[in-house]
C-alpha positions in Angstrom: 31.1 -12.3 -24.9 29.4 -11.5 -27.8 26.2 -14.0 -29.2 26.3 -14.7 -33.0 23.3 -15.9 -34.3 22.8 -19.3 -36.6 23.9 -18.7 -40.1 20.5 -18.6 -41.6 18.8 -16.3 -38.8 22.0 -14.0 -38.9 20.5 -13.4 -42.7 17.4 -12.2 -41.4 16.1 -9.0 -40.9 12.8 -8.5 -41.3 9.8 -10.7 -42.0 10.9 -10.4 -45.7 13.8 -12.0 -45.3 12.2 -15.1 -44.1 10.2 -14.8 -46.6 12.9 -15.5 -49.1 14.0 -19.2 -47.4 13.3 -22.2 -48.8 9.9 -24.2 -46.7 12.2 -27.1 -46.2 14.6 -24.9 -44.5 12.2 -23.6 -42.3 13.2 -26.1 -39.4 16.7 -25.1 -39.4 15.6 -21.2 -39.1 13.3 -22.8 -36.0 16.6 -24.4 -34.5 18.5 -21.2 -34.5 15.6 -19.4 -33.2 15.6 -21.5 -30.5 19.1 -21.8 -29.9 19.3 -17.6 -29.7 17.0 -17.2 -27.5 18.7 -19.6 -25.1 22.3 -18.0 -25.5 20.8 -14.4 -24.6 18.5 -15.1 -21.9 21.3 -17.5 -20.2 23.5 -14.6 -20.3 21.1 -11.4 -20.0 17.9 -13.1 -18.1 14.5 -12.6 -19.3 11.3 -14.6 -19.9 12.4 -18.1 -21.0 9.9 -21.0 -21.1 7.1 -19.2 -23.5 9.0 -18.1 -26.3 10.9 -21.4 -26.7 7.3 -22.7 -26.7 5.9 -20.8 -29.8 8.9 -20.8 -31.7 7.6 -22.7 -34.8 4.4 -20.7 -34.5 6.2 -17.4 -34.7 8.1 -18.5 -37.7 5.2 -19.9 -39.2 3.1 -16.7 -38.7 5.2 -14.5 -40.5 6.4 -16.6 -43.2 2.9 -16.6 -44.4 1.3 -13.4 -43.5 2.3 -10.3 -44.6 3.3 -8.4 -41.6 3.0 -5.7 -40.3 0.7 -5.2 -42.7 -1.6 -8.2 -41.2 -2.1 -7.9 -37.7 -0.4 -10.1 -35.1 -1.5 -9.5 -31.7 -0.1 -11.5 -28.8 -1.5 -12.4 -25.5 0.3 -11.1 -22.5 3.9 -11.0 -24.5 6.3 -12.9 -22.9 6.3 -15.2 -25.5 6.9 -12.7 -28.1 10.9 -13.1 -28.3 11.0 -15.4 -31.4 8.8 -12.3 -33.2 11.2 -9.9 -31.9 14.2 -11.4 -33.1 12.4 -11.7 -36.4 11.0 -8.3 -36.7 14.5 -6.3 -37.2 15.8 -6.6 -33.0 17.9 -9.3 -33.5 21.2 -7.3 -32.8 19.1 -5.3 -30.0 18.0 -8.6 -28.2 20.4 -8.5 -25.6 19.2 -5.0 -24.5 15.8 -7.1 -23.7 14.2 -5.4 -20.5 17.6 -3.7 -19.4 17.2 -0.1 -18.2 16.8 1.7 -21.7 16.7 -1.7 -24.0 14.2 -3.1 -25.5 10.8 -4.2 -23.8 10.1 -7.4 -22.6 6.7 -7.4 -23.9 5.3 -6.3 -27.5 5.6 -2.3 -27.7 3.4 -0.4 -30.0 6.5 2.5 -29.8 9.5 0.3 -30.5 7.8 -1.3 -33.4 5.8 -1.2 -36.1 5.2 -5.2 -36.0 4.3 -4.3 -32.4 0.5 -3.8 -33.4 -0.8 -3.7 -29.8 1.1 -3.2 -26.5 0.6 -5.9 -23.7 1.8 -7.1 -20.2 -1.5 -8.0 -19.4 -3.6 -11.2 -20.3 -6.6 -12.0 -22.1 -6.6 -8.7 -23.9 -5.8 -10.4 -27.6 -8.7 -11.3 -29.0 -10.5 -8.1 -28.5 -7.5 -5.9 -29.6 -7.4 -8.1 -32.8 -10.8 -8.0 -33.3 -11.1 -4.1 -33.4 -8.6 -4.4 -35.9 -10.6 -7.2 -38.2 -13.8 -4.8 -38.0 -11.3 -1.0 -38.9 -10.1 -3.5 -41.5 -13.3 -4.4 -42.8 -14.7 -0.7 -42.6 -11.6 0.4 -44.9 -12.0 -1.9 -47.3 -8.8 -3.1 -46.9 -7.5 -7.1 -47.4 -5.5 -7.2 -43.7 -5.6 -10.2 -42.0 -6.3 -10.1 -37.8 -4.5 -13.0 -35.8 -4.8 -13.3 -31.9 -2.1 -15.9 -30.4 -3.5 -16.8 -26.7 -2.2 -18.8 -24.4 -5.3 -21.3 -22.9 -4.1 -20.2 -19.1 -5.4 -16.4 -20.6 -8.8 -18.2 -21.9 -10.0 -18.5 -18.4 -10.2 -14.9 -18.2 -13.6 -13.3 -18.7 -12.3 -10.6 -21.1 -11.1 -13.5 -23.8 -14.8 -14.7 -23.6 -16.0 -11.9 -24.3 -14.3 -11.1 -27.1 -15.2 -14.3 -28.1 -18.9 -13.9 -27.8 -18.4 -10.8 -30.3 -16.2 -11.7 -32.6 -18.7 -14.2 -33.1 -21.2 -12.4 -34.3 -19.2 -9.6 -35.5 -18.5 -10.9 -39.2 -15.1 -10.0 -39.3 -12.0 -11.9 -40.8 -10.5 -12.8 -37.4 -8.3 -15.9 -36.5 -7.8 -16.6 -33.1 -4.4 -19.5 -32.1 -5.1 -21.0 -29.2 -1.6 -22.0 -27.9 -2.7 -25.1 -25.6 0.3 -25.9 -23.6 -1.6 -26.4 -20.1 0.5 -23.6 -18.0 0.7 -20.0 -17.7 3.4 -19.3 -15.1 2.1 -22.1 -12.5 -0.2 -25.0 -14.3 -3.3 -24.1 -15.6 -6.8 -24.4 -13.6 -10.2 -24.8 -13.9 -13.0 -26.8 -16.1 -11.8 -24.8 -19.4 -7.8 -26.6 -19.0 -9.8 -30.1 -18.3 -12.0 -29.5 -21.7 -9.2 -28.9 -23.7 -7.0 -31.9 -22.5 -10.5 -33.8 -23.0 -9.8 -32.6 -26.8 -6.5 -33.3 -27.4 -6.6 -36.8 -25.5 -9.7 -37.9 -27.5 -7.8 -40.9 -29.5 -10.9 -41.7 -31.7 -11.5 -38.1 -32.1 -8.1 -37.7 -33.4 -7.6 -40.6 -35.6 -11.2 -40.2 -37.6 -10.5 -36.5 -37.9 -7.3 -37.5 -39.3 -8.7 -39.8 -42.0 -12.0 -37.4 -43.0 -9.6 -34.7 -43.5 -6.9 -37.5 -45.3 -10.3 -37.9 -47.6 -11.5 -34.4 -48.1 -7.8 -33.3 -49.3 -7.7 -36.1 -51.7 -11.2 -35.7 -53.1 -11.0 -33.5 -56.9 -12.1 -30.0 -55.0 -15.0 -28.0 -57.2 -16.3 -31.3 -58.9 -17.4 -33.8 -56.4 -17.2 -32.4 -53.6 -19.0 -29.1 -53.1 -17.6 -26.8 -49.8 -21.4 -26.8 -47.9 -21.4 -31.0 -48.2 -17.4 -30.6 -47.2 -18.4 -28.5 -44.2 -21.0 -30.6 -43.4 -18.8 -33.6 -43.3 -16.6 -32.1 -41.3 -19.1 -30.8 -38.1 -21.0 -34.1 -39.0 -17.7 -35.8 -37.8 -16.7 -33.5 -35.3 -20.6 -33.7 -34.1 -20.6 -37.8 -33.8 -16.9 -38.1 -32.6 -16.5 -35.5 -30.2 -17.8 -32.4 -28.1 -14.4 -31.1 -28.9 -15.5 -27.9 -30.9 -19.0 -27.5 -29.1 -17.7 -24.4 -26.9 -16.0 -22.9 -29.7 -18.4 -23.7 -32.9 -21.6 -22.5 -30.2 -20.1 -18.8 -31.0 -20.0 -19.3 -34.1 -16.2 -19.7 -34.6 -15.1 -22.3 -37.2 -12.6 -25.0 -34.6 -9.9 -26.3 -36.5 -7.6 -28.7 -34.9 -5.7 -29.8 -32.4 -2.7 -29.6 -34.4 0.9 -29.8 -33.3 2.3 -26.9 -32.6 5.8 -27.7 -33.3 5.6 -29.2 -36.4 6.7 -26.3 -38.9 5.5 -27.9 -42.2 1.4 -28.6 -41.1 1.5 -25.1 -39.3 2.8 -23.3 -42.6 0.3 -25.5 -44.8 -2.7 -24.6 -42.0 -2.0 -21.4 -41.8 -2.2 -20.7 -45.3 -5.3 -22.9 -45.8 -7.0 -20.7 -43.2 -5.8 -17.3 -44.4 -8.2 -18.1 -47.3 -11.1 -18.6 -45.1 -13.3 -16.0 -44.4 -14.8 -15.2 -40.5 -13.9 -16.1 -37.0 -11.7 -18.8 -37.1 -10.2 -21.0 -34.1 -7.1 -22.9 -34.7 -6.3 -25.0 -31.7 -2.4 -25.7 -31.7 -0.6 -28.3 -28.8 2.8 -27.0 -27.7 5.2 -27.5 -25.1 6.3 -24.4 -22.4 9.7 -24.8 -22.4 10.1 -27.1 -26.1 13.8 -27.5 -27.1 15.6 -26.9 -23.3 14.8 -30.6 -21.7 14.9 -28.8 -18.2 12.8 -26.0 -18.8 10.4 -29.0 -20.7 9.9 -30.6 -17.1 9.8 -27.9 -14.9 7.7 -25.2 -16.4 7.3 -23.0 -13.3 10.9 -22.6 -12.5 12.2 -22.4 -16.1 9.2 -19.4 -16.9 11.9 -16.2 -15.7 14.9 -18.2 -14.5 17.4 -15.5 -14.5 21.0 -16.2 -15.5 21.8 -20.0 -16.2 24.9 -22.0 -17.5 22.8 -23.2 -21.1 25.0 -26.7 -20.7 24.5 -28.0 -16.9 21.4 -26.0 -16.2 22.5 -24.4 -13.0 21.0 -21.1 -12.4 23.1 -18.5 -10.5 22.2 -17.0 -7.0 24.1 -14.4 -5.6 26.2 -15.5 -3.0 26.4 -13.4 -0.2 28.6 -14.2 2.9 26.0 -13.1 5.7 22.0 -14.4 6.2 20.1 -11.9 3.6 16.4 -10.9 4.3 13.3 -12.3 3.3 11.4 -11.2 0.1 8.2 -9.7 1.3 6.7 -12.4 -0.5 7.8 -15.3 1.4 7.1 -13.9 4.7 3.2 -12.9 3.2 3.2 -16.7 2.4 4.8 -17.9 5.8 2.7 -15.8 8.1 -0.8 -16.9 6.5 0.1 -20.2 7.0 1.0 -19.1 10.8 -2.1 -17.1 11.3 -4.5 -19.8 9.7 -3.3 -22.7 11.9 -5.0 -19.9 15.0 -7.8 -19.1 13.1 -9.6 -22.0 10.9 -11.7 -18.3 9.2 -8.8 -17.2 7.5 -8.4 -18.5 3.6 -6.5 -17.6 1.1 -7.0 -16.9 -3.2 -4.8 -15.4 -5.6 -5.3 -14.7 -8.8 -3.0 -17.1 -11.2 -0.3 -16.1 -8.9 0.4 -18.6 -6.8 4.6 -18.8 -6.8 4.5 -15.0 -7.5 2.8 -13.9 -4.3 3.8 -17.1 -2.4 0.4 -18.2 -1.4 1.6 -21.7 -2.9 2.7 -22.3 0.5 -0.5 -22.6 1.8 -2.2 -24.3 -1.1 0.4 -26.9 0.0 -0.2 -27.6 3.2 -4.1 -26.6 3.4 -5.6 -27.3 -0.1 -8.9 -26.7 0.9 -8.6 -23.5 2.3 -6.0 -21.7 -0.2 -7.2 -21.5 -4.3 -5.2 -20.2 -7.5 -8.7 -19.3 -9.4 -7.0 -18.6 -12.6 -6.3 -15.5 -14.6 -9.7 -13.5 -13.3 -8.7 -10.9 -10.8 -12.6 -10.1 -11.1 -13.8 -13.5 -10.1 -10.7 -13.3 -7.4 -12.2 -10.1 -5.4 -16.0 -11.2 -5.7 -15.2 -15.2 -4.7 -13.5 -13.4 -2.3 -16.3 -11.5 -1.0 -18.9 -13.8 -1.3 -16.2 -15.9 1.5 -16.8 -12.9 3.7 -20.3 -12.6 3.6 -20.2 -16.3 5.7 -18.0 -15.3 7.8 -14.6 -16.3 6.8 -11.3 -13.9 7.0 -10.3 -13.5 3.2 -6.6 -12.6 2.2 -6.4 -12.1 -1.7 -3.5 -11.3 -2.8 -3.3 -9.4 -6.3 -0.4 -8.2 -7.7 -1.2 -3.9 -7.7 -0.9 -3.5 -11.5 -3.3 -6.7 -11.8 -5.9 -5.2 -9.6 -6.5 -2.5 -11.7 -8.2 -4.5 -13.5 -11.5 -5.6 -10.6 -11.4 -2.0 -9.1 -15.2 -2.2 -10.0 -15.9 -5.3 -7.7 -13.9 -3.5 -5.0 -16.2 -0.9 -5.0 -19.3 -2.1 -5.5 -18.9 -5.7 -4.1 -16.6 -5.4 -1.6 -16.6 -1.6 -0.2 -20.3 -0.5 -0.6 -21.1 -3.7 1.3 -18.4 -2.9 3.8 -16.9 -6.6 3.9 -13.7 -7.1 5.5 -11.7 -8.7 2.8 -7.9 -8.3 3.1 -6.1 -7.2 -0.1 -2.6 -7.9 0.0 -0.7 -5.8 -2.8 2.0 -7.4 -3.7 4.2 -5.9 -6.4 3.4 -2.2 -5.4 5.7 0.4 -6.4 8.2 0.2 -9.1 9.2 -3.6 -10.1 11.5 -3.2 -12.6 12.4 -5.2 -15.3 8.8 -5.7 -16.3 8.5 -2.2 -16.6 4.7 0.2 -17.6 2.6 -2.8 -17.5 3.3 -3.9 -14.0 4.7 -1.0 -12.0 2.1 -0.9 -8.9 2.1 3.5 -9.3 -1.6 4.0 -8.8 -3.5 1.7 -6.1 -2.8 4.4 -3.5 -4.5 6.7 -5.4 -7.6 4.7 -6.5 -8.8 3.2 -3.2 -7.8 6.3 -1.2 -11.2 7.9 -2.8 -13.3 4.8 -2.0 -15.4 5.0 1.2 -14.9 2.2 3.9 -11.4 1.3 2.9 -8.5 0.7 4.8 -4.9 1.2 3.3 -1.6 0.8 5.0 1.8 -0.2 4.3 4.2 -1.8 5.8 8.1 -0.5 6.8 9.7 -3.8 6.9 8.7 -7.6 7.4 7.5 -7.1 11.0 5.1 -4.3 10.1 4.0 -6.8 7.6 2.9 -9.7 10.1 1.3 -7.3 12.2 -1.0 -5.4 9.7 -2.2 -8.9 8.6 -2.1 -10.1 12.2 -4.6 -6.8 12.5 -6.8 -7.3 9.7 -7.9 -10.6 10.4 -8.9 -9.8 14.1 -12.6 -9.8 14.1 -12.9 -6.0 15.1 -11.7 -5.4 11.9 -15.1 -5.1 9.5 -13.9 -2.9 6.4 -11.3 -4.0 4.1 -7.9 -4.0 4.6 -5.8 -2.9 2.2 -1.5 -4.5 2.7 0.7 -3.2 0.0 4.3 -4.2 -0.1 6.9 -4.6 -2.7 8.5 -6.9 -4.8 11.1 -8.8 -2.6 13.2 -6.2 -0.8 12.9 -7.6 2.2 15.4 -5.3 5.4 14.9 -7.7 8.2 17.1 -11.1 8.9 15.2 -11.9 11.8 12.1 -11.4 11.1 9.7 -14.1 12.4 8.9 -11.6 15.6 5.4 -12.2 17.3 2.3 -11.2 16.4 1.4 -7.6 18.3 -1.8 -5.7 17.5 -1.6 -2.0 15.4 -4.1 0.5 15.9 -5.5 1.3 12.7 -4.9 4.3 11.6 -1.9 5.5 13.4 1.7 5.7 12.2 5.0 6.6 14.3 7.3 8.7 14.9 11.0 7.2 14.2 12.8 10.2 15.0 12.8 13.5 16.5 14.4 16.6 14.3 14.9 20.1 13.6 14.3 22.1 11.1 12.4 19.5 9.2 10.1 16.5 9.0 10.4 14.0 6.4 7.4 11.7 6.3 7.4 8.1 4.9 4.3 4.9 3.8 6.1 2.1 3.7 9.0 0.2 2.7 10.4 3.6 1.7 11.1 4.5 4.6 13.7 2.4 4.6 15.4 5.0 2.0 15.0 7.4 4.5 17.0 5.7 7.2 19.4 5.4 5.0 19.4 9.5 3.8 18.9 10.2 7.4 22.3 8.3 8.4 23.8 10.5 5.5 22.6 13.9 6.6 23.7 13.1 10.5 27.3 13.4 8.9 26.6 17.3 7.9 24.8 18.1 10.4 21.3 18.0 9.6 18.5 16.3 11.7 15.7 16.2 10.1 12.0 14.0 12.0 11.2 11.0 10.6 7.6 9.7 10.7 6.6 6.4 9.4 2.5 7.2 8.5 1.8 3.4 8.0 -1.9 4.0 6.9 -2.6 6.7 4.3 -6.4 5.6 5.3 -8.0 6.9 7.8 -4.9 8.9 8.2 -3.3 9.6 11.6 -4.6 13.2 12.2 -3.2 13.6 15.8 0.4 12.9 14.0 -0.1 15.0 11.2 -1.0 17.6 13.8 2.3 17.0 15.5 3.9 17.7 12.4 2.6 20.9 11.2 2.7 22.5 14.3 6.2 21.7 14.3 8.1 22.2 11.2 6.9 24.1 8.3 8.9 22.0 6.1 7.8 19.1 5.0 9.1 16.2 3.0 6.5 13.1 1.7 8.0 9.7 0.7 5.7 7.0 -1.0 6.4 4.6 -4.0 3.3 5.7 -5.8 2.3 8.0 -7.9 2.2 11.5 -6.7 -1.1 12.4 -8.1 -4.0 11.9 -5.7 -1.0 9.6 -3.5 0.1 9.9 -0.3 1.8 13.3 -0.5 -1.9 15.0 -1.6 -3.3 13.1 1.5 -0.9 15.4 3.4 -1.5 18.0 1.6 -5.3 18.2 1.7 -5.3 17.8 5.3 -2.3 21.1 5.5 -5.2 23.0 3.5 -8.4 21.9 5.8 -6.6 23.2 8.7 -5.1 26.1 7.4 -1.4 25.4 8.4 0.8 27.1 6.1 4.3 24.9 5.6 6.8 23.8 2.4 5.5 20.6 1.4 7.8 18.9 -1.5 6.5 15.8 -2.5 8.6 12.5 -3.8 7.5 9.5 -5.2 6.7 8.4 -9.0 5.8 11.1 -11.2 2.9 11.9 -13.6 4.1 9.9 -16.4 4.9 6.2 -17.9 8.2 5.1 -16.5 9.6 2.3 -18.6 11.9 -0.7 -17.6 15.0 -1.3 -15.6 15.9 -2.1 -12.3 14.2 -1.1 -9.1 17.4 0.9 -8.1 17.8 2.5 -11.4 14.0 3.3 -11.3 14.4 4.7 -7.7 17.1 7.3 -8.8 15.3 8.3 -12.1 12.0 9.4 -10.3 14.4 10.7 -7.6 12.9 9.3 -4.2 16.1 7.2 -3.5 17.9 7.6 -0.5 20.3 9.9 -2.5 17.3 12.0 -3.8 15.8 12.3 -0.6 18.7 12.8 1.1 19.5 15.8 -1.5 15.9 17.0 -1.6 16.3 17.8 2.5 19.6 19.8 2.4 17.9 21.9 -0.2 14.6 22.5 1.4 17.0 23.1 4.9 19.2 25.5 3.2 16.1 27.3 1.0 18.0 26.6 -1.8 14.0 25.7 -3.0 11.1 28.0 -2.8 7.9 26.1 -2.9 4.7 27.8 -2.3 2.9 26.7 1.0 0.0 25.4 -1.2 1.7 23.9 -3.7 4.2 20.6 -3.8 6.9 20.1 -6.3 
């Protein structure tokens, strides 16, 4: 079924285009906007709630700036639809985040109104920023804008920035889009300040009636600009602490304004395009604005999938047998399990509280479970400041988002040797989200960090019992637990708890001829290649590693004295991953064997599903399964030192 657009968006191209629309027909452009976006993501999934939020603003944005001339930089990007649409994708919108589509996030590569690529939060304001100050080294007349949602203020990065742009005499304007969630509601004394703000009805109403006056008054004749900037921080100073935080860096605060209305965001905007400096503009909006179910239940409504637009129901699969857990759920069931035996254990997440499933257990034990906002940082320090008393931390980080506090894993948690469990969640490839959240490189960087742990688990059983393990009280380094996004192989798996040694993997099958060696849920693949292969009669080993740190020697042993050919499995990347680990210990003790390593290559894998992604960087069960009949038949020569 093919989507039309409205009849005034059909008409638009390019920022240009809107341009050439009368203001007062702005609102019915906003409409269609609106209505667009809800036929395509309906049909062909997606982000939802955020872009319906900001449509006005997007409109607004570049039917007065000149993009992409002027700069517009959003915050994380899953609000960025509306500017998409706008920006010449219209007709390429229902490709949105399918396997070689469009991104679901702003692109620097697929666009040229794609000033900065994101996926992450908090970065705006400092990407805009070094755009105002490149600007104002040229010479040139370019306007920066930074659109951030408040749930990305709380991170330390967009304070930062905020404390430099401050300073940094730069034409910068910074939209606060204050709409009180990110993907779960917002936390921390930064949401209560700004609803102290926008809740402030004497604040409002006086603001109202100064500015009423100061637009009315005859401008360059009575009313000078220093005694009309005095009157308004005199105002803002008696009224309200309001634009304290912001005004203390030096950034002029402007508003709360209503971020739906389309007429006072055109006329704002345009006021403050003339304004020279760091500028704030504080707009109110609604997650969610224009679909009445997505309006009242944010959360839900942020990635829905595929919905019926008229009754609201969003479409499962159906399947006619019980289906397996996500990992996700069973990490957030079997805290909950393991806390109610050990009053130690607690639990913090990083803004992720749905994602990773720790909501469970903010449920049902409050005071022992936190969302700490977006501050992955904060997350792994809080966290081991908890240890240092005692208490048996679980953080759970998505792996693309913990990138981003390696340095407090090293030198707060690891140097000090405090038994903090990380659980990974979201390692490997996670598909639709694509570059910015693929979990390729935690093996890697905490395989060359002294005192750390680092397993994975097979299926939802290994799961329980590596965090059964890592909360004993023997265990006193940290504990790293990576899994992937859902996937879950197991129906039955609520199995009891059963201590692992660290350190030591298994041995699934015997073989001949060749050993195939798996970390984690991969090995799943290789069930499946194995049950292949059986048919043509090849039997290769199978050996589940589980911990890629310390490394089971006495298995690797076993192996090499075995087989000399040798096949590594990992959903990482294959530099510095799993499949060097094996072969740096091949080279210390001089065994000589064919080593060809599968996982995700040395380069920036884009979007699609999981199984699409698994069959492009070939370590799918149909890669592997081809991969062994090659190295069994020699169709492959690979140097003993060298892995291809």
């Amino acid at each position: 079924m093919e989507i039309m657009p409205g009849k005034l968006l059909s008409k638009i191209n390019s920022p240009a285009d809107l341009k050439k629309i009368n203001k007062d027909e702005l609102h019915k452009v906003c409409d269609e906007l609106r209505q667009y976006i809800i036929d395509v993501v309906s049909v062909h999934g997606g982000h939802f709630a955020a872009s319906l939020g900001v449509v006005e603003l997007t409109v607004a944005l570049h039917y007065i700036y000149n993009t992409p001339y002027d700069q517009l930089v959003w915050d994380v990007g899953h609000q960025a639809y509306g500017h998409k649409i706008l920006t010449g994708r219209r007709d390429r919108f229902v490709t949105n985040r399918k396997y070689n589509g469009i991104s679901g996030f702003p692109k620097r590569s697929e666009s040229e109104y794609d000033t900065f690529g994101v996926g992450h939060s908090s970065t705006s304001i400092s990407a805009a920023l070094g755009m105002a100050m490149a600007a104002k080294y040229k010479g040139e007349n370019r306007k920066s804008v930074a659109v951030i949602g408040d749930g990305s203020m709380t991170a330390g990065m967009a304070f930062e920035a905020l404390n430099h742009a401050g300073v940094a005499d730069s034409d910068l304007l910074v939209i606060l889009n204050d709409n009180g969630i990110g993907i779960d509601p917002n936390v921390g004394a930064l949401k209560e300040y700004l609803t102290d703000i926008t809740t402030s009805p004497t604040y409002n109403k006086v603001r109202d009636e100064v500015w009423n006056l100061l637009g009315k008054l005859p401008a360059g004749k009575n009313l000078s600009r220093e005694i009309a900037s005095k009157l308004e921080a005199g105002m803002k100073g008696m009224l309200s602490k309001s634009s304290n935080l912001f005004e203390a860096l030096k950034f002029r605060y402007f508003g709360p304004i209503d971020g739906h209305n389309i007429t006072k965001l055109v006329d704002t905007l345009q006021d403050l395009k003339n304004i020279p400096g760091p500028k704030l503009l504080h707009i109110v909006t609604v997650k969610g604005k224009g679909y009445a179910l997505a309006e009242k239940d944010q959360t839900k409504w942020h990635a829905p999938g595929l919905f019926d637009k008229v009754t609201g129901e969003i479409f499962k699969k159906k399947y006619d047998t019980p289906q397996p857990p996500k990992y996700q759920d069973v990490f957030g069931h079997t805290i909950i399990e393991l806390a109610e035996a050990n009053d130690k254990i607690m639990g913090v997440t990083p803004a992720m509280p749905s994602g990773s499933s720790l909501k469970f257990m903010m449920e049902k034990m409050p005071h022992r479970a936190f969302d700490v906002g977006i501050c992955e940082q904060h997350a792994v320090t809080l966290s081991a400041g908890l240890a240092t008393q005692g208490m048996k931390v679980f953080c759970n980080i998505y792996s693309s988002f913990m990138q981003r506090a390696y340095d407090q894993v090293v030198h707060d948690v690891a140097i000090q040797k405090l038994p903090v469990v990380f659980c990974l969640d979201r390692a490997g490839l996670v598909g639709d989200d694509g570059p910015t959240h693929h979990g390729c490189y935690d093996i890697a960087y905490f395989r060359c960090i002294p005192n750390m742990i680092i397993s994975a688990p097979m299926n939802e059983s290994e799961l329980r019992n590596l965090m059964f393990t890592a909360q004993l009280d023997e265990n006193k380094y940290p504990f790293v637990i990576r899994y992937p996004r859902g996937e879950g192989v197991m129906v039955d798996w609520k199995t009891s708890f059963q201590k692992i040694e660290i350190g030591k993997g298994r041995k699934l099958k015997d073989g001949e001829g060749l050993a195939i060696l798996s970390l984690g849920h991969p090995g799943n693949f290789v069930q499946a290649a194995l049950r292949e292969l059986k048919t043509e009669g090849i039997n290769p080993a199978h050996y589940d590693i589980r911990f890629v740190k310390p490394i089971d020697e006495d298995l690797l042993h076993e192996v090499f004295s075995r087989y000399n050919k040798v096949i590594t499995v990992e959903d990482g990347t294959v530099v510095g991953g799993f499949g060097s680990a094996v072969l740096e210990f091949m080279a210390q003790h001089n065994y000589k064997a064919t080593v060809k390593m599968l996982g995700i290559p040395d380069r920036i894998v884009e979007h699609g599903s999981p199984k699409e992604l698994h069959k492009e960087c070939a370590y799918d069960a149909q890669a592997i399964a081809t991969a062994a009949r090659l190295m069994v038949n020699d169709v492959v020569k690979v140097s003993s030192a060298i892995a291809g």
